[in-house]
C-alpha positions as CSV (number, residue, x, y, z in Angstrom):
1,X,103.6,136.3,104.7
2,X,105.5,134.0,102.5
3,X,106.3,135.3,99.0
4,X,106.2,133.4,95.8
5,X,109.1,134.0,93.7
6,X,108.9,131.8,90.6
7,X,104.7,132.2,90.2
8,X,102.7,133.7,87.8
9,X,101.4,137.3,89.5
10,X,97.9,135.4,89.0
11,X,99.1,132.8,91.3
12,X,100.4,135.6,93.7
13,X,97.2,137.0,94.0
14,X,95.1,133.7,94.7
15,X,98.0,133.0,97.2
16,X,97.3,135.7,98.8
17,X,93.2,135.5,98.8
18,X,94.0,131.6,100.4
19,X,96.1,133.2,102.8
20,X,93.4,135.8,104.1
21,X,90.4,133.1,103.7
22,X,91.9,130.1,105.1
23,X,94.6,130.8,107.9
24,X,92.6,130.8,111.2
25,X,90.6,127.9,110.4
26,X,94.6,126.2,108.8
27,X,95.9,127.9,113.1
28,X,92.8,126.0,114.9
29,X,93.2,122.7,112.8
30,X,96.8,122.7,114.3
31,X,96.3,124.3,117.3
32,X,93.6,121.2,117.8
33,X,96.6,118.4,117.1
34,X,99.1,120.4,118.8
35,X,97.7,122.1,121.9
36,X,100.0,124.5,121.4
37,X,99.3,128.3,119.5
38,X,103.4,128.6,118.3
39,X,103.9,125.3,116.9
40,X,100.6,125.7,115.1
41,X,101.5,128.6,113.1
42,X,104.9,126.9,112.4
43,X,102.3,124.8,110.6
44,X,100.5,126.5,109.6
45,X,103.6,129.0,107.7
46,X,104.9,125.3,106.7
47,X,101.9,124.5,104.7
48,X,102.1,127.8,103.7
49,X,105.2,127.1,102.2
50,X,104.2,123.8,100.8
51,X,101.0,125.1,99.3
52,X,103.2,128.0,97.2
53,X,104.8,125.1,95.4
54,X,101.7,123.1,94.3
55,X,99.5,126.0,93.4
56,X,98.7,124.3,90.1
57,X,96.2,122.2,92.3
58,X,94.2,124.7,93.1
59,X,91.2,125.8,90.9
60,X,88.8,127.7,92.7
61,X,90.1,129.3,96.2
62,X,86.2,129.1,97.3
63,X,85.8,125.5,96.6
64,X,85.1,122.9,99.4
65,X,87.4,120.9,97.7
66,X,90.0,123.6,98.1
67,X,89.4,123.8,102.0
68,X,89.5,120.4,102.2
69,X,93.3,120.0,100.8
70,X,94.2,123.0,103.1
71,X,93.0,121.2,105.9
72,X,94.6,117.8,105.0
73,X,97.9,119.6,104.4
74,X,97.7,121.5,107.6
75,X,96.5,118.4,109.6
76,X,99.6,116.5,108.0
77,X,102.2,119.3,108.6
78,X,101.1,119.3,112.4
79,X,101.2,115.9,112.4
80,X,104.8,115.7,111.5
81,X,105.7,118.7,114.0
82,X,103.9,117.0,116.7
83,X,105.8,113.5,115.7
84,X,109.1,114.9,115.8
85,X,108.8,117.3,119.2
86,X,107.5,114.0,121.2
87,X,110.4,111.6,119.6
88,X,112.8,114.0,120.7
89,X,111.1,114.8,124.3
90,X,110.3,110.9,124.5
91,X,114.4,110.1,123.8
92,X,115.6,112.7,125.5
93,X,113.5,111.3,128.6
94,X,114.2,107.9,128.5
95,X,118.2,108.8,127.8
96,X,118.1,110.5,130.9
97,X,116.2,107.5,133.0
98,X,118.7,105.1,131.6
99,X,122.0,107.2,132.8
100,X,120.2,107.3,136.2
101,X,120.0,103.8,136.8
102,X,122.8,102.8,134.8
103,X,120.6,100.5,133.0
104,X,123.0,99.1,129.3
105,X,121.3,101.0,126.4
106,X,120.3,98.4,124.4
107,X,116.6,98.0,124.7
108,X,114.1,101.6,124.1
109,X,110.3,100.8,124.7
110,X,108.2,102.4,121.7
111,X,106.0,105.0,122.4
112,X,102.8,104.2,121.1
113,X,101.0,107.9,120.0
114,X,104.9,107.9,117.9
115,X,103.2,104.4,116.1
116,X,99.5,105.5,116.2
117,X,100.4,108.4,114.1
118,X,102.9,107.0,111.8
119,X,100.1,104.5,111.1
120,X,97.6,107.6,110.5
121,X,99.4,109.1,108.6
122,X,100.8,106.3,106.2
123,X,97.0,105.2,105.4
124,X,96.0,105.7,102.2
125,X,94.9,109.3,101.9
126,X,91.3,108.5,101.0
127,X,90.5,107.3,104.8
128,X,93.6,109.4,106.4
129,X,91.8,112.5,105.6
130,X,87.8,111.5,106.1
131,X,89.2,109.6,109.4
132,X,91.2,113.4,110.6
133,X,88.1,115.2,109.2
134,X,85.6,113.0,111.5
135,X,88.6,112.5,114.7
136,X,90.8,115.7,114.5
137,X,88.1,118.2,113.3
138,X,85.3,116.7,114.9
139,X,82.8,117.2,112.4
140,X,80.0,114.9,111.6
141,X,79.4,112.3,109.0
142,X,77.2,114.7,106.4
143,X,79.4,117.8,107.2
144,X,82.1,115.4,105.7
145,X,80.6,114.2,102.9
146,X,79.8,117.5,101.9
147,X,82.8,119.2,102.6
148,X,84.5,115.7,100.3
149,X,81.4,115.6,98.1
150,X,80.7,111.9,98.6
151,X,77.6,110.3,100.2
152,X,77.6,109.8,104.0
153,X,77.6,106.1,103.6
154,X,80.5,105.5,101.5
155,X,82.0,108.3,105.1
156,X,81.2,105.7,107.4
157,X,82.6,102.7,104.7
158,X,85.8,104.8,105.1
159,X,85.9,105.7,108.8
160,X,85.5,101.6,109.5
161,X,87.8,100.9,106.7
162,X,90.5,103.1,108.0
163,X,90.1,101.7,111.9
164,X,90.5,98.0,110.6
165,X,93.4,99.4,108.8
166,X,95.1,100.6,111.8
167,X,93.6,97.9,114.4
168,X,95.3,95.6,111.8
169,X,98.5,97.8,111.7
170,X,99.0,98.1,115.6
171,X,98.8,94.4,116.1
172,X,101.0,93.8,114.1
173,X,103.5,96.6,115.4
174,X,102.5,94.9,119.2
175,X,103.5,91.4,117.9
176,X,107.1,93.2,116.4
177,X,107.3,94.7,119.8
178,X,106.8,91.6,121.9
179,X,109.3,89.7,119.2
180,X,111.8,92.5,120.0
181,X,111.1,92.1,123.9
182,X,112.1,88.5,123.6
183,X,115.3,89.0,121.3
């Protein structure tokens, strides 16, 4: 359990109550970006941690809206996790190719989930989090929009605003790519 040291005993106690309510739906939102049970309690413990220092945001800990930012900060911490374990396994990988055919290191091919989710998770927050809540959690259009408390069409305005957003992004990240190909 993480311990607050510089909150109000108020703030200790809702902590806590978050804590008890939230943390296995916080471990399967990870463990469903993840696919593994470890790293997702390491983010779990890491939005944890993160939550303790923005308590002030949190008003009610039975509020939809409450679950919903303990979600988006879980989904985001695994995120990261997940982005940094497959950069390292990705360039320890290809470091190792490279030595074995003695190929000059001067060129290292992008790995595209790496670019998919810096893309997800640099979209603006209002369709990053309706786009994980509808791709990462799986849930439907109307569980959304109650969950976000917003109507189910402005959901589906959000969900095909966000996949222009990053169809528009990757193309332009393949045309960089090709441009570096030919340089």
């Amino acid at each position: 359990m993480i311990f607050l040291t510089t909150n109000t005993p108020e703030d200790k106690r809702q902590f806590t109550v978050l804590y008890e309510k939230y943390r296995h739906l916080m471990q399967k939102t990870a463990e469903d970006i993840l696919n593994d049970r470890f790293l997702a309690e390491d983010a779990v413990h890491n939005a944890f941690i993160h939550l303790s220092g923005h308590m002030d945001k949190i008003e009610e800990p039975e509020s939809p809206r409450t679950k919903r930012y303990l979600i988006t900060i879980t989904k985001n911490t695994a995120i990261d996790i997940y982005r940094k374990i497959n950069l390292q396994n990705h360039r320890e990988v290809y470091l190792d190719d490279l030595r074995k055919k003695d190929v000059p290191m001067t060129y290292m091919e992008t790995n595209m989930e790496n670019e998919v989710l810096y893309i997800l998770k640099n979209l603006p927050a209002k369709y990053r989090d309706i786009f994980l809540l509808k791709y990462s959690s799986c849930l439907e259009n109307s569980e959304i929009a109650d969950l976000c408390g917003i109507q189910e069409g402005t959901v589906r305005q959000r969900i095909s605003r966000g996949k222009k957003i990053i169809g528009e992004a990757l193309k332009k990240q393949e045309k960089c790519n090709r441009k570096m190909k030919r340089d």
